[in-house]
N, C-alpha and C positions, 0 to 999 in steps of 0.2 A: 885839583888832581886832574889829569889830562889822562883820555884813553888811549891807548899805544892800539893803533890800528895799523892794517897791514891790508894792501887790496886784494881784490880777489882774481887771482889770474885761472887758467881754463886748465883742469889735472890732463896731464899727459896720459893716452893710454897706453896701458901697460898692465902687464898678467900679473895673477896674484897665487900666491900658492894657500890652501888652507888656511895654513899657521897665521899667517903675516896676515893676513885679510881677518883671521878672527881677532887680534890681536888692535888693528886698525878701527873694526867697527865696536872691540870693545871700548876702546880711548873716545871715538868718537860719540857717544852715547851720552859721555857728563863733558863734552869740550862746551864752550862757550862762544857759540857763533855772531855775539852778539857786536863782538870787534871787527867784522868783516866791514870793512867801510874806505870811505876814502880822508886819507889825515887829515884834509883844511875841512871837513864838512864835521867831526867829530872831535873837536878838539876845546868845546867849552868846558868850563869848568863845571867842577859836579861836588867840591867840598862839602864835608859834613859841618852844618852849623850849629855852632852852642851859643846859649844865653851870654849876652854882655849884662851884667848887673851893675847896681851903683855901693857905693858904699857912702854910710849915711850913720851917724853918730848914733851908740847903745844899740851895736851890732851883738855883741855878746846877748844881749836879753831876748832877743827877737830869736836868737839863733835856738836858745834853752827852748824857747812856747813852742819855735818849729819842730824841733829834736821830739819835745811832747805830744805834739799832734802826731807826728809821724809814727811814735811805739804804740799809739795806740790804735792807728792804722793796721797794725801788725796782729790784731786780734781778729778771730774769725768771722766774718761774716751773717755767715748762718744762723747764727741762732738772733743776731736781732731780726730778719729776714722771719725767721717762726715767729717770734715774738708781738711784733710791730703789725699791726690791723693797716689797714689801706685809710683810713680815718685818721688814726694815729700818725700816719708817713705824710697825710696833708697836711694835720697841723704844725709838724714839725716841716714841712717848706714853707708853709705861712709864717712860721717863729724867724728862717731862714731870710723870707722876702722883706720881712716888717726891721730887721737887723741890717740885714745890707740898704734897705730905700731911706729910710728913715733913719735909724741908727749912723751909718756911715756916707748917707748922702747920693746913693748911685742914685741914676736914672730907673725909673720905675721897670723901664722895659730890659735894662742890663740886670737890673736883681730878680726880676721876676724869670727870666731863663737862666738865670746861674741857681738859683733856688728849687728849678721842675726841670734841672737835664745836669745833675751833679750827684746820683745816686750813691758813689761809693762813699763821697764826703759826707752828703745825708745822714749814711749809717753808722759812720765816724763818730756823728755828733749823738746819736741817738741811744749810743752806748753808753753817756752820759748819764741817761733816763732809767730811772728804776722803776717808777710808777707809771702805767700806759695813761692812766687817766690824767695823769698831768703833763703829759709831753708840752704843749707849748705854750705852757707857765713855766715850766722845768727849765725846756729851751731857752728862753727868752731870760730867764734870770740868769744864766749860762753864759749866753752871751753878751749878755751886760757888762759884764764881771772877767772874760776871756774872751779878746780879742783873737780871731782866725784869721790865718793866713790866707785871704781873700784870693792868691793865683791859685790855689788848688780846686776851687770850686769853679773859676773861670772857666780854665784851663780845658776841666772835661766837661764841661758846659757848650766849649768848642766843638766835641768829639772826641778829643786826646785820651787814651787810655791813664793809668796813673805808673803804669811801667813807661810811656812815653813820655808825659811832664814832669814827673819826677828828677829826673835830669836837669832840665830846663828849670826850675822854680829858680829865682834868684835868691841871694844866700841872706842878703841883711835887705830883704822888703818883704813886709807883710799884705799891704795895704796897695791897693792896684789906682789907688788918686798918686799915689809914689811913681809911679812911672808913666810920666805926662805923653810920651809917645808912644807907649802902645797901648792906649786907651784913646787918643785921639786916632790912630792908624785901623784900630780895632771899628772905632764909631762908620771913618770912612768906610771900609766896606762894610758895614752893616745899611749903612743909608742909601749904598750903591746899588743895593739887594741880593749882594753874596749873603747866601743862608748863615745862619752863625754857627749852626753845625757842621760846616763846609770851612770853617775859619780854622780850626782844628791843622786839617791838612796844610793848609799855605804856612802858617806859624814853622809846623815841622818842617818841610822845604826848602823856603826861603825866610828864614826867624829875621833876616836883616831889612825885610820888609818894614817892619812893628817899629825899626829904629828911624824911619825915614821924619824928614822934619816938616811940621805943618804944611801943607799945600802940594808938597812933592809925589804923595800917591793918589792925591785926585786928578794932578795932574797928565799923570801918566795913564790913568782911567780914561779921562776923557783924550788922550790921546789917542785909544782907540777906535772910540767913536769917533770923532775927527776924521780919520781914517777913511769914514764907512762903514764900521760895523756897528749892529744894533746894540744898544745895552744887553738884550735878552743874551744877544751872540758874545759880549763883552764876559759877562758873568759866566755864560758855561763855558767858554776858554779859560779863562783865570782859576775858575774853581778844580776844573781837570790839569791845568797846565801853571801851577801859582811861577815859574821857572819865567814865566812871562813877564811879571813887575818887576825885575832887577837887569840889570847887565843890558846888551842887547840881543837878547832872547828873542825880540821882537821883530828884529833884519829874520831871520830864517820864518820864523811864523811867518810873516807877510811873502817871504816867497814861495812856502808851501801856499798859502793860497790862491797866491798868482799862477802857480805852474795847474795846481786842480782847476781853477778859473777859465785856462786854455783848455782842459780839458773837459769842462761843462759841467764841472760843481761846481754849484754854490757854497753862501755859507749855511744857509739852513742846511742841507745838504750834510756838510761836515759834521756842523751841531748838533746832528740829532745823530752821527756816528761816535760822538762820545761819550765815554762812563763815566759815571761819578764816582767809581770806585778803581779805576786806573788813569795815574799822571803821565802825561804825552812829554816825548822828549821832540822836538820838532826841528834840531839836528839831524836827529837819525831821520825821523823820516825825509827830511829835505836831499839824506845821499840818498835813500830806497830810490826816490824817482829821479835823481841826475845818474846814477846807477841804470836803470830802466832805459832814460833815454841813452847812454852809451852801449848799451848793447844791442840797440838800433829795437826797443820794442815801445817808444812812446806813442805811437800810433795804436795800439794795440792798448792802451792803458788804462782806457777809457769804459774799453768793455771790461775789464779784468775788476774794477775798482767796482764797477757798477752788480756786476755779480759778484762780485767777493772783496767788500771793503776790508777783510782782516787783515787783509796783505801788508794795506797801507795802518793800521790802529792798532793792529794786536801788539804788545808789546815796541810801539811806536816804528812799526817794521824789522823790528831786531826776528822775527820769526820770520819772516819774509827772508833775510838774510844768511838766517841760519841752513834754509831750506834750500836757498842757492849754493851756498858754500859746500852744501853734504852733495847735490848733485853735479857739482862742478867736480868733486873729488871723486866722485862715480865713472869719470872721465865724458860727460853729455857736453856736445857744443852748444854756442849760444842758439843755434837757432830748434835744437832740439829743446834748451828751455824753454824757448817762446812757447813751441806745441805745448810743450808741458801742462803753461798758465791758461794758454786759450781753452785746452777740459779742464779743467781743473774742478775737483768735484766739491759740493758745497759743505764746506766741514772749515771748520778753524784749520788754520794753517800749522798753528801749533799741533793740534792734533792727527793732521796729515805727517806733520814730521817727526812724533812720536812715534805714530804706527810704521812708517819708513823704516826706522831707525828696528826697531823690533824684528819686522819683518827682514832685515839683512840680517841680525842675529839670529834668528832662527835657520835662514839659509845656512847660515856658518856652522850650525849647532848638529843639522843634518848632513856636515860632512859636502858639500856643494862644492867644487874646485869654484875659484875664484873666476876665472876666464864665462864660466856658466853662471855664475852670479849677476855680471853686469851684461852679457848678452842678455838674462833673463830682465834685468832692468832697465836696458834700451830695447827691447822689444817691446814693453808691458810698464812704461815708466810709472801708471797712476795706481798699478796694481795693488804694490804693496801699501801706500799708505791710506787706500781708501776703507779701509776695515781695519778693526784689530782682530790678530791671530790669538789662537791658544797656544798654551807652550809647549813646545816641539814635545816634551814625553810625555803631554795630555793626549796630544794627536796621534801618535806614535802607539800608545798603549789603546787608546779607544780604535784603531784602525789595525790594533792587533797584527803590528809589521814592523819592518826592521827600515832603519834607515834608506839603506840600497833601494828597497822599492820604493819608497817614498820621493826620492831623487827622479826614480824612474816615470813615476807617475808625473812631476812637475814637470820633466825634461820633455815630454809627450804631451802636456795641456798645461799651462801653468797656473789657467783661470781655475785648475782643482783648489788652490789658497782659499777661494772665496766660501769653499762648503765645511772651511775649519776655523772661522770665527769664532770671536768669544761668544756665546750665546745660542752658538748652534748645535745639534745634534749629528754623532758622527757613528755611523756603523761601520760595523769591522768588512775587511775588507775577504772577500772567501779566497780557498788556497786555491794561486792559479791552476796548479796540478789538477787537482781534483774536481775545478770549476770547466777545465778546458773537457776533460774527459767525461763530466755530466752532459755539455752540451753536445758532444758526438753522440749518446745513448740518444737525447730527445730527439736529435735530428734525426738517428735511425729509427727510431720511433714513430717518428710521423710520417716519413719517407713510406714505411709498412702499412700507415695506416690509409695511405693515396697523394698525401700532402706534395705538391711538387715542391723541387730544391729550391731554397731560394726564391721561392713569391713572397706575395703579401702574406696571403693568408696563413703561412708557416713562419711569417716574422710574427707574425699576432700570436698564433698559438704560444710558442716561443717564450714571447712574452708574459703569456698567461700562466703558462704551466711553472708552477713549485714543485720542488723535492728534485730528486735523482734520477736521471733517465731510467734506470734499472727497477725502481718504485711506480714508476707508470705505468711500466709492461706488467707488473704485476695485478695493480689495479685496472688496470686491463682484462686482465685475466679472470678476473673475478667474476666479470659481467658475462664472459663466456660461460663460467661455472654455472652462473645464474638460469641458463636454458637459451640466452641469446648468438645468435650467428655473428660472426669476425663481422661479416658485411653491415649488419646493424651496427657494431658497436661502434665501429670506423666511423657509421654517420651520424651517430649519435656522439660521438667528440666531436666530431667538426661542427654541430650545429651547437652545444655547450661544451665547452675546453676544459671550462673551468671546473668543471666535473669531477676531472682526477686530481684536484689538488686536494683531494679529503683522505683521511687515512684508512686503510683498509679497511679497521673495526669500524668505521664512523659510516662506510659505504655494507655495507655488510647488514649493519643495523636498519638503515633506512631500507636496504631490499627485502629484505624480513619483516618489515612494518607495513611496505607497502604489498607485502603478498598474505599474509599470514593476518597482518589484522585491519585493514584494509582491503581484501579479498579481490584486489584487481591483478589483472596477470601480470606478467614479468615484462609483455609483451608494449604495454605502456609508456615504458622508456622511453620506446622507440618514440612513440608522438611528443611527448613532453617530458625531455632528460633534466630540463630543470626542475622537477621534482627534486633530487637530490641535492640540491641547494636548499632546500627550507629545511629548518630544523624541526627535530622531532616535537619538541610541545607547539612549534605553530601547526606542521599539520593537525596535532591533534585536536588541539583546539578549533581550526576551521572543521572537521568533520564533526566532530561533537556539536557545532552547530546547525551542520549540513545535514546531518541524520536529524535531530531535533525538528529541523523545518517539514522535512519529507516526511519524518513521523504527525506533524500537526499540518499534514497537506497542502504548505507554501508553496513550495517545490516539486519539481520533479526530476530525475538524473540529471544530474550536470557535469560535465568534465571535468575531469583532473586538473586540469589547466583554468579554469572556473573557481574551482572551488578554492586552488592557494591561491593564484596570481591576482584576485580582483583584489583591489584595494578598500581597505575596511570601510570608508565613509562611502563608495561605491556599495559594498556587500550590506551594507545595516540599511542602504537608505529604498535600496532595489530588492532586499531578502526581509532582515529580521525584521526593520520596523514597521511590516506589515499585521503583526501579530503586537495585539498591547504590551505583553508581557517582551518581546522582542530583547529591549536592552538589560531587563533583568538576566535573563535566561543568557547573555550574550557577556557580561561582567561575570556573571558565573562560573560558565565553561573557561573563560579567562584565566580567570583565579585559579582554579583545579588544574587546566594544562599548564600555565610555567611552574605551578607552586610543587607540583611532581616531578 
């Protein structure tokens, strides 16, 4: 099967209207950018292979024991799983190893991992066993008596699930000495030190491996070392790449090395950029970088690869490609791509081009004419995909706003995207009406109180002050009511601001506490306004200490400013713990001030 690829040429720009753009970035979301290539570089075959079997006299009889083992395949699991002790599950693979080494002849080291890495077939057999206590006497007389289809215990022994070999099992062979080439192709890479858990994968891949004839896959083994590369490097190419043993797979591999080689990887280097759980197709990546170097960025390659090897490994650079072809249709030139790759922030590529792809849906979702779209994403190209967004009427309802503004807000900073990630917290945004028309009250406000327009010290205020201009001047007021002159209270908000952000009852209380049961004048404010910042059970608490000391003659007067502002470890180590009883009497009055 050949992939029908098409090159990538550069989108014309050109406006877009709402419709046609949401329309566009919806198709674009599930397209497959993985055909963006160039034809002579993607054009190896990629067939799906099935098992060639043999057919071999008293097919019918083998076929009935298969048919058998498999209905009973078809019974649940679970309850041998309850059933079966961890003691019990050993002996029955020792009944397992002692059958296949002994019984039918395998190599000690093939039956012994087909017998401890074949669990579902284990349970298979164990459903046999009615008595725990006798499992492998049970066993063992079991399979005396009933021969087992030896490739299913192989098979996932490999790795192979049993919805994968299933397929695969040949139809008239039971017995795995029956099929002399892939038991000898099997052995080869087992000796070569491909894991046999790792065998699994190349069988699925390239199954026409297993049929190759004596000598022909150690040959081609050692042809890579031959080469130059290390066995170690031999083994994790083949195991990630099995696409390598067959055809010539090998011409491309060897020039994807050659071209990283110019560019100062090695092969440790590469090997230790690959998974054991994704197969490299070394086609594609061999256009990524003839690709790269046509659009005059090979010089640049080196650094890109070196910070962000996904470009080139993640899905064998099909995400690398994907990611060009969405920003080529964005209408970006090549040399705007280069900028692009040179920041390019450290995330998977795939997942840079998931959040992309998101992030233009949600522009669309918000109603964005098109033409503001892609100005917004050649201004700001890494923007959207360096985060994931919430969805447009998460943001929309948490920001308690209508589209319109929200447009408006991007169109005026676009970097506001970044404070409506997934994971972040979004407050609503206040009515500008009523936001514009509080800030003229504060500013008249301070204006009244001497604040000049426009300095520092009335952006601080400013800043400080909560509630509604028209709330201030009340609490304002208050402190007049209180027996203080305009002149004092003007400097006593200038010197604490943060004063008037309490609500009238809460200021009301504290001047009542500190006149009436505290017995100091009104007139105290004026030295120490942050009074009205401590809450009532701390004051209380500090003067119930305070009196306590002067009652038991530690002390004598101390300020206001004294008495709240020192800090505890200061006030117990310089006051109470001069008195034995000090920290009793001090956890005391504690307890009694919050507990009220």
């Amino acid at each position: 099967m050949r992939l029908e690829v098409k090159a990538l040429k550069p989108a014309k720009s050109r406006k877009f209207k709402s419709p046609s753009l949401l329309k566009w970035v919806s198709s674009n979301l599930s397209e497959n950018y993985s055909r963006l290539s160039f034809p002579s570089l993607f054009s190896s075959p990629g067939a799906i292979h099935t098992a060639n079997t043999r057919t071999n006299g008293g097919s019918r009889a083998l076929q009935t024991e298969r048919s058998r083992i498999e209905d009973e395949s078809s019974m649940p699991d679970c309850e041998t799983v309850a059933k079966v002790s961890r003691s019990g599950r050993t002996e029955a693979q020792a009944a397992l190893l002692d059958y296949l080494h002994c019984t039918r002849g395998m190599l000690f080291t093939d039956a012994e991992h087909m017998s401890k890495n074949s669990p579902t077939f284990l349970e298979k057999l164990l459903k046999r066993v009615e008595n725990e206590q006798e499992i492998g006497r049970s066993l063992t007389r079991f399979l005396r008596y009933h021969p087992i289809n030896e490739f299913e215990p192989f098979f996932e022994s490999l790795g192979l699930k049993p919805s994968e070999f299933n397929p695969l099992l040949p139809q008239d062979l039971m017995f795995l000495s029956d099929d002399d080439d892939l038991v000898e192709n099997y052995h080869v890479l087992c000796n070569y030190g491909i894991p046999r858990h790792k065998i699994g994968n190349i069988y699925r891949e390239v199954f026409e491996v297993f049929r190759y004839k004596p000598g022909v896959l150690r040959s081609k083994l050692q042809a890579y070392e031959d080469s130059g590369l290390s066995r170690s490097a031999v083994i994790k190419f083949v195991a990630s790449s099995p696409r390598l043993l067959i055809g010539d797979a090998n011409c491309e591999f060897f020039n994807v090395l050659e071209d990283l080689k110019c560019l100062g990887f090695q092969h440790d280097w590469i090997e230790g950029r690959l998974s054991d759980r994704n197969s490299y197709n070394w086609s594609h990546m061999l256009g990524l970088l003839h690709f790269f170097g046509e659009m005059g960025y090979k010089e640049q390659l080196g650094n890109l690869f070196t910070r962000s090897p996904e470009f080139l490994f993640e899905a064998s650079g099909n995400k690398a490609f994907s990611l060009i072809g969405l920003i080529l249709k964005l209408g970006m030139k090549m040399n705007e791509i280069s900028s692009v790759f040179q920041q390019f922030p450290r995330i998977q590529v795939g997942t840079f081009l998931k959040n992309l792809r998101a992030g233009l849906a949600f522009l669309v979702e918000i109603e964005m004419e098109g033409e503001e779209i892609l100005q917004l994403v050649h201004a700001h190209p890494l923007l959207l995909g360096s985060f994931t967004l919430k969805k447009p009427n998460t943001v929309l309802a948490k920001l308690n706003c209508g589209k319109k503004r929200v447009r408006g807000i991007l169109k005026e900073d676009p970097e506001h995207l970044r404070k409506w990630v997934l994971g972040s917290r979004i407050d609503p945004l206040p009515n500008p009406g009523v936001s514009q028309r509080s800030l003229m009250k504060k500013t008249e406000f301070l204006l009244n109180l001497g604040f000049r327009d426009n300095s520092e010290e009335m952006k601080k205020a400013l800043k400080l002050f909560r509630g509604k201009g028209a709330e201030l001047q009340e609490r304002f007021n208050l402190f007049l009511k209180a027996g203080l002159d305009k002149k004092d209270v003007s400097q006593m908000i200038k010197i604490a601001p943060n004063v008037l952000n309490q609500s009238m009852d809460v200021l009301d209380m504290k001047i009542d506490f500190l006149v009436n049961e505290l017995r100091y004048p009104i007139s105290s404010l004026m030295v120490f306004p942050q009074y009205l910042c401590y809450t009532i059970p701390r004051v209380k608490f500090r003067f119930s200490v305070y009196n306590w000391l002067k009652d038991e003659g530690l002390v004598r007067s101390l300020a206001l400013s004294t008495v709240l502002a020192t800090a505890d470890k200061y006030f117990m180590s310089n006051y109470v713990n001069h008195h034995p009883k000090g920290l009793e009497v001090w956890e005391k009055f504690k307890k009694e001030s919050y507990s009220s």
